[in-house]
N, C-alpha and C positions, 0 to 999 in steps of 0.2 A: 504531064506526068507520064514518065514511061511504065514498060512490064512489071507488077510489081514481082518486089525482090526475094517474096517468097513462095512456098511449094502450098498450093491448096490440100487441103484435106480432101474435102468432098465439095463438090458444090450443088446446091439444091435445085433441082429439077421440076419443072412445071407441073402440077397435079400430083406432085411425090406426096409421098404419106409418110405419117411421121414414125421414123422407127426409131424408136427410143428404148422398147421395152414390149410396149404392148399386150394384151391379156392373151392371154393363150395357157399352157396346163405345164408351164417349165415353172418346180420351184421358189418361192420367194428365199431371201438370204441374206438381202441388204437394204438398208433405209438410211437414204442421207438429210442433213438438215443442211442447209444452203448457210442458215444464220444473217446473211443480208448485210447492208447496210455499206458505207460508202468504204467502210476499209478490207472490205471482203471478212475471211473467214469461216466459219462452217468446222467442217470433219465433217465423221463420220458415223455410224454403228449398227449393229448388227439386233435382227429382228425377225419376226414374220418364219414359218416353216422353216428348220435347219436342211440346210443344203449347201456341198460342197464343191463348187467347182473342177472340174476336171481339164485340167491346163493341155489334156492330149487334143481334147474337143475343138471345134470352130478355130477362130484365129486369131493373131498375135497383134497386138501395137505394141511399139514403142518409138522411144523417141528421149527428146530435153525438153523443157518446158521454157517461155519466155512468156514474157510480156506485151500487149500490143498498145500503142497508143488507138483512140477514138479514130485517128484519121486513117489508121492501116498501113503508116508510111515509116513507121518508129518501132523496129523491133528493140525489143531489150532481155539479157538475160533475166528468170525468177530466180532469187537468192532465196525464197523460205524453202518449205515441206508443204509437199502439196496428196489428196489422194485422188485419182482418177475412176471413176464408176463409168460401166457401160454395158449395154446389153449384150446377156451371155447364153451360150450354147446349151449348156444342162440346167444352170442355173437361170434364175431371171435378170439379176444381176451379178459382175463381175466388177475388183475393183484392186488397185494395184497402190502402192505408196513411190513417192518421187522425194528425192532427198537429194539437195547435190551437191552435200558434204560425205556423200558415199565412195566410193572406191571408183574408178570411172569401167564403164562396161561396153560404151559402144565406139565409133567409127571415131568419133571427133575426141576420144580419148577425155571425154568428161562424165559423170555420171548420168543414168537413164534412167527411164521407167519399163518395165515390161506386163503390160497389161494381157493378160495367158487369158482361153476361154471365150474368146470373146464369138456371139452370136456374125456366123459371115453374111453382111449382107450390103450391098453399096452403097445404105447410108446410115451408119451408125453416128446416136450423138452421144459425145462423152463429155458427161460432166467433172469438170473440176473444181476442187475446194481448197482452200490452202490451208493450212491444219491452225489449230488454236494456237500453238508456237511460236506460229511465226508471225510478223505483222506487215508482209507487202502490202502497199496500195492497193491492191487490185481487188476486182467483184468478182462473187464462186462465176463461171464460165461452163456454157455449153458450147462444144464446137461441134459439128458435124464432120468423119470419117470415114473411107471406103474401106473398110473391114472383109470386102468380100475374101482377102487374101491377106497373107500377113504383110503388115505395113512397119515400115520403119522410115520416120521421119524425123528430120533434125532442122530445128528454129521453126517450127508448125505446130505444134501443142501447144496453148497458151492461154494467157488469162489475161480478159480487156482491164486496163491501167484504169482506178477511178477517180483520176483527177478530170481528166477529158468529159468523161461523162457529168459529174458535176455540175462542172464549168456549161457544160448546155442544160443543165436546168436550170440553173442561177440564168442563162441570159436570156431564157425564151419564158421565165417567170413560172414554169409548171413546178408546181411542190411534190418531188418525190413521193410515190407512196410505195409505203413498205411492205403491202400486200400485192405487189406488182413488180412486173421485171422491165428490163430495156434490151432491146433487139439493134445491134445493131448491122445494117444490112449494107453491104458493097455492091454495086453491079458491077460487072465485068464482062468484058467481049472473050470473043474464040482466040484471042492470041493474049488474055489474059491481063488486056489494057483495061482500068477501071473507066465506066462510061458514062460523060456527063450531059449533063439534061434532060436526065429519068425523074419521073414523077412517082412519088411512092405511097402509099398510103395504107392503112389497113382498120378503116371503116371504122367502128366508134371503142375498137378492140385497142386503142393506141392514137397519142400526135404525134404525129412525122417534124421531126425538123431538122433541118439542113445547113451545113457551111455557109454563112453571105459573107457580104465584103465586110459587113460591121460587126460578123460572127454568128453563132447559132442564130436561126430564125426557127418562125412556124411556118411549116408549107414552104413550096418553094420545087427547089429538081435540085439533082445533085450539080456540084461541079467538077474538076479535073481528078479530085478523089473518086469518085462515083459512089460518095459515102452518105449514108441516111442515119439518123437515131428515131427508133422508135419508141416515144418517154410514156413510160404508165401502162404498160400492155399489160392487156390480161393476159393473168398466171393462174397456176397453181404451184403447189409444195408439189419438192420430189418425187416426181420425174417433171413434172409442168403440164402445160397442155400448150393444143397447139393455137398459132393464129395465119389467118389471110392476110398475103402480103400482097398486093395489087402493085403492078408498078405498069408504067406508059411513057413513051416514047413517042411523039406525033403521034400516030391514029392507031400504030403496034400498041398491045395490051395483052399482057401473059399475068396469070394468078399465081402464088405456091404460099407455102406454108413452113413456119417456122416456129419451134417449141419454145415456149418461153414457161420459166420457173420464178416462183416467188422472190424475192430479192436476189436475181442473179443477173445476166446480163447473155444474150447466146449471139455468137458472131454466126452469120447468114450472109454467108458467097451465093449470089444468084447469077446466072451464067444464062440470061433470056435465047428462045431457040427462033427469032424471026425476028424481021425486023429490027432490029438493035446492030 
C-alpha cells in the first residue's frame, strides 16, 4: 500500500500530552454528550459559566467533513449535520455547526465549517458529533489538529464509518461496552507510508486487534494498513481521558498517548521518531 491519499491533521508525538482542553482558569461554555452507540449521534449544549468566544482570539479550522473507513483507505463524503468542539483561546471550549446543504464557502466550492477561537497550539483534539437529525453510520469522532495557525483542510475532518468497527467486535468476540471508547491507531513513516509489523498495545486500558488473513484478531502487529483497533479502552464522558499507547518494532519501543471518550471512537496517527 502506498502514501496514503490523505493530508494528516496532526500526528501524535512521543510523550505528547494531551491537549484537549485541560484545567487552567479560561471559562467553561460548552458540554457535549457523545450519546454512543454503533450509529453515532450525540449534539450538543450549552452549560457550565457563560462565556462567549471571541472569533478575533487564537486560531481558525476549517474544512468538509467525510467519513473514514476502519482501514484509513476509504475516504467518503458525510451527508448529515454534524458540530465540531475544540479547545478555545478565551473560552474553554469552542464549537462550530457543519451542514452541507449550506451555501458552499470554501476552495472546492462545496459547504464548510469554520471553527473561529480556537486555543493555538500543535495538537488540538476536536471532537465531532453528528447531530440528532441526521443518521450516518458513523461514531461521535475525536481527531487530532495542528491549530498552532489557522488550518484549512479539505477531505481531513471526519468521522470513523461504524460498520468497520463493529464488524471487529463481532469477530474478535469482545462485547462492546458502552462505558468505553475504541481508538483507532495507524502507524505511519516520515514519507507518510502506513508501517507494518508494529506491535501495539495499551496495558490493561484496552485489547489491541488487528487485520489477519481470516480478519480481525486479538494481538498480533499491524499489516500493509499499519492499522490497530483498540476495543474497550478506558474512557470518560466529555472531553475523555487519556490512554498509553505502547507500540514496538523489533527491539525500537516509543510510548504516546491518546484521549479516548465514552462511546466515541478517536483516530490516532502516530508518526514513531526512531527506529521505524
Amino acid at each position: 500500500m502506498g502514501k496514503l491519499g490523505f493530508q494528516f491533521l496532526a500526528l501524535v508525538a512521543a510523550g505528547s500530552f494531551w491537549a484537549c482542553g485541560g484545567d487552567d482558569n479560561r471559562p467553561d461554555n460548552v458540554h457535549v454528550t457523545s450519546g454512543g452507540g454503533s450509529g453515532g449521534g450525540g449534539g450538543g449544549g450549552s452549560g457550565g459559566a457563560p462565556c462567549t468566544p471571541d472569533p478575533s482570539q487564537g486560531t481558525k479550522l476549517s474544512g468538509n467533513l467525510i467519513t473514514y473507513s476502519v482501514f484509513m483507505d476509504d475516504l467518503q463524503p458525510f451527508a448529515g449535520k454534524a458540530e465540531l468542539t475544540a479547545a478555545g483561546a478565551t473560552c474553554k471550549w469552542v464549537s462550530a455547526k457543519y451542514d452541507p446543504a449550506a451555501a458552499p464557502t470554501g476552495d472546492a466550492g462545496s459547504a464548510e465549517f469554520l471553527l473561529e477561537g480556537c486555543k493555538a497550539q500543535p495538537q488540538t483534539w476536536v471532537h465531532i458529533y453528528q447531530e440528532k437529525d441526521s443518521s450516518e453510520p458513523v461514531l461521535p469522532t475525536l481527531i487530532a489538529a495542528n491549530a498552532s495557525s489557522d488550518l484549512h483542510a479539505l477531505d481531513a475532518f471526519g468521522m470513523v464509518r461504524a460498520q468497520g468497527v463493529s464488524e471487529a467486535y463481532g469477530a474478535t468476540g469482545v462485547v462492546p461496552d458502552p462505558e468505553k471508547g475504541t481508538v483507532l491507531v495507524q502507524i505511519v513513516g516520515k514519507q507518510g507510508d502506513p508501517v507494518p509489523g508494529v506491535q501495539i498495545n495499551a496495558g490493561t486500558a484496552a485489547a489491541p486487534a488487528f487485520p489477519g488473513v481470516a480478519g480481525w484478531q486479538l494481538g498480533g502487529e499491524t499489516d500493509s494498513t499499519g492499522v490497530a483497533l483498540l476495543l474497550n479502552a478506558t474512557s470518560k464522558p466529555f472531553p475523555g481521558a487519556e490512554i498509553a499507547v505502547n507500540i514496538q518494532l523489533g527491539t525500537a519501543k516509543e510510548a504516546f498517548k491518546c484521549p479516548v471518550e465514552t462511546g466515541a471512537a478517536t483516530i490516532c496517527w502516530i508518526m514513531p521518531t526512531s527506529g521505524f
